[in-house]
N, C-alpha and C positions, 0 to 999 in steps of 0.2 A: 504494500500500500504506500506507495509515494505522493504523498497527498500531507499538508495539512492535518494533524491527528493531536487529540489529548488523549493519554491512557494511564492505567492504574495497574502498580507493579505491587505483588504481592510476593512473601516469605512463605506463605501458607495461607488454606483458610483463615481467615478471623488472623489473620498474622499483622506483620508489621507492613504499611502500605506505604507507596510513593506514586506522586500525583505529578507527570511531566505532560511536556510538549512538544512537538518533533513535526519536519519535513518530510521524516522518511521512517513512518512506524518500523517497519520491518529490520530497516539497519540498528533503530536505536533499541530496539528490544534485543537484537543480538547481543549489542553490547553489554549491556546490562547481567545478558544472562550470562555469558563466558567474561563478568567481570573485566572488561577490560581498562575501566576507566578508575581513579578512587573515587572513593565517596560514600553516599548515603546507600545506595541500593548494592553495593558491595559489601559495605560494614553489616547491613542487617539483611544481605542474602533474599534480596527481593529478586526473584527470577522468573517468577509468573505472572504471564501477562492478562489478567484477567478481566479489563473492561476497556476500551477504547471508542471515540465518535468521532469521525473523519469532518473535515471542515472544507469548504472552500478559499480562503483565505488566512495567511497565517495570523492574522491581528484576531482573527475571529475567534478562530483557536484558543489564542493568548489570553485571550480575553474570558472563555469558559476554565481556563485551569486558573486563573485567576478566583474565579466565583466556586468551583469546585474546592481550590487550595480554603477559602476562606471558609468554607461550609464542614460542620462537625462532620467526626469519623462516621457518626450515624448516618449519616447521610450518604457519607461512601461507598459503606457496606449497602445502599437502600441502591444507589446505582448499580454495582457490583452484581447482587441480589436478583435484579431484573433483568439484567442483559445476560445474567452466570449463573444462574442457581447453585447450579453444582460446582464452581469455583474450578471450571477446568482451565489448562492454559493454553489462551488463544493463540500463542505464535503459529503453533504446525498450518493455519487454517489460512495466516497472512498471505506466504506462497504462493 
């Protein structure tokens, strides 16, 4: 998915979450998952990619991880929850 994309990386179920932004889902979820960068989703092992919404525009984007980042975990998990029930991880499906 080379597009515009907010998505939400997960450690596990109900784990520890990370709320990004990217031009190019598929490369940046790579990353993330063979750690290749330091950071937050490396220190806490968020490798699943369990909720994402493609944008047309990257400001537009920006703009929902903005409102997503500000909005409690409940809320997260309440996205999460509807797009994932079952908390599987979306990368294999990118491709």
């Amino acid at each position: 998915m080379r597009a515009p994309a907010v998505y939400i990386m997960a450690s596990r179920r109900n784990g520890t979450l990370y709320t990004g932004v990217t031009a190019d889902l598929a490369r940046r979820v790579y990353e993330h998952r063979e750690a290749l960068h330091p950071g937050f989703t490396r220190r806490y092992g968020c490798k699943l990619l369990v909720w994402y919404e493609g944008y047309p525009t990257m400001s537009e984007a920006i703009a929902r991880e903005k409102q997503i980042k500000a909005g409690s975990r409940t809320r997260k998990l309440a996205l999460i929850e509807a797009m994932n029930p079952d908390w599987r991880d979306l990368y294999p499906g990118l491709a």
